[in-house]
N, C-alpha and C positions, 0 to 999 in steps of 0.2 A: 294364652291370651287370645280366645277365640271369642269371634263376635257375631250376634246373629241379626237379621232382621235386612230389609229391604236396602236392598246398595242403590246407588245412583252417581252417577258422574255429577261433578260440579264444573263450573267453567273456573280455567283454571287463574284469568285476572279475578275473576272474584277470590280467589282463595289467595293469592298474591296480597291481596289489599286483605283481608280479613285476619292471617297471619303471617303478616308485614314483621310484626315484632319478634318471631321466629328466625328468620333469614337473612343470612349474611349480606355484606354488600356485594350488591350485582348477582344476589341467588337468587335463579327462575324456578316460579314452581312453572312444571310443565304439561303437568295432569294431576286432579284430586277425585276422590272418591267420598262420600260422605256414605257411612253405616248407622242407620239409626242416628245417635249423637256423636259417634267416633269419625274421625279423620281420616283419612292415609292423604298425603302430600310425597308426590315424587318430586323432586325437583331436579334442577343440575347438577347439584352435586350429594346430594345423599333422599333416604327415606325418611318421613316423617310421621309419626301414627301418633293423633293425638288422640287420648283412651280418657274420656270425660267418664266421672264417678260417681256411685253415692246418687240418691234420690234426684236430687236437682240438679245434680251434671255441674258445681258447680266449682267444685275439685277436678281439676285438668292434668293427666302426666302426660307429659311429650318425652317420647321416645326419638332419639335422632342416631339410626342408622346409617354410619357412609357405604356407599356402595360396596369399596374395595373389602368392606368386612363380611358381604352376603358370599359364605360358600358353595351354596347351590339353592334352587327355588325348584318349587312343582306346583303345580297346575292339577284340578280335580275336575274335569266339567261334572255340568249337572248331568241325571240320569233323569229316568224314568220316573221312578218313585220318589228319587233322593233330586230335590228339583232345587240344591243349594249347590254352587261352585267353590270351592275354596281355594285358596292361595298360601302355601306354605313356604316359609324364607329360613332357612338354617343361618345363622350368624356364628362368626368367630369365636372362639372358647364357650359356645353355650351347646351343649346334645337335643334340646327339646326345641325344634323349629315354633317361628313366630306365626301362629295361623290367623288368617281372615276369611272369612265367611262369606259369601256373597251370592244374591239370588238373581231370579232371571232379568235381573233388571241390568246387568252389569255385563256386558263380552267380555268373560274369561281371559280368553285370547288376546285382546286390545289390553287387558293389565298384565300378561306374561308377554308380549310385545316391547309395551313402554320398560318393565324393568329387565330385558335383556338389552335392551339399548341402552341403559346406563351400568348395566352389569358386565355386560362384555366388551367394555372398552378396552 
């Protein structure tokens, strides 16, 4: 599930009110990323990557990852030539880590930050 093209932080009341209908009651988002047309939503209590499809994006899967099921994550910065960073998340009974892509628009670090803080509770 890899994804490519220009990352950007979103704020994250925006993404609260925008995917309100996602979230339990009293779940904070507390950082989003938008890729291209895809999502990632951290919030208080789990991951959320919504993976828009198809021509006009207008096919939506939400994937909702809880925390307690990421068993380990890694971090790629960007290089020289290869000027994309990625984020790969291993999850519970699956071998093939969840990857996301991200360009210099996005601190690495600031999104391996936020999900060690709801990872290593």
């Amino acid at each position: 599930m890899a994804l490519f093209g220009n990352a950007h932080t979103v704020d994250p009341a925006n993404a609260q009110q925008e995917y309100a209908r996602l979230l339990g009651p009293g779940e904070q988002v507390h950082a989003a990323y938008l890729l291209i047309r895809d999502t990632i939503l951290f919030t208080d209590r789990r991951l959320i990557l919504v993976d828009k499809q198809g021509i006009t994006g207008k096919k939506v899967e939400y994937h909702s990852i809880p925390y307690r099921s990421i068993t380990h994550f890694a971090v790629e910065t960007a290089g020289t030539f290869d000027l994309d960073a990625e984020l790969k998340i291993w999850i519970s009974g699956s071998q093939a880590p969840v990857q996301k892509t991200f360009t210099k628009g996005v601190d690495i670090y600031e999104v391996q930050a936020i999900l060690t803080q709801f990872v290593a509770r």
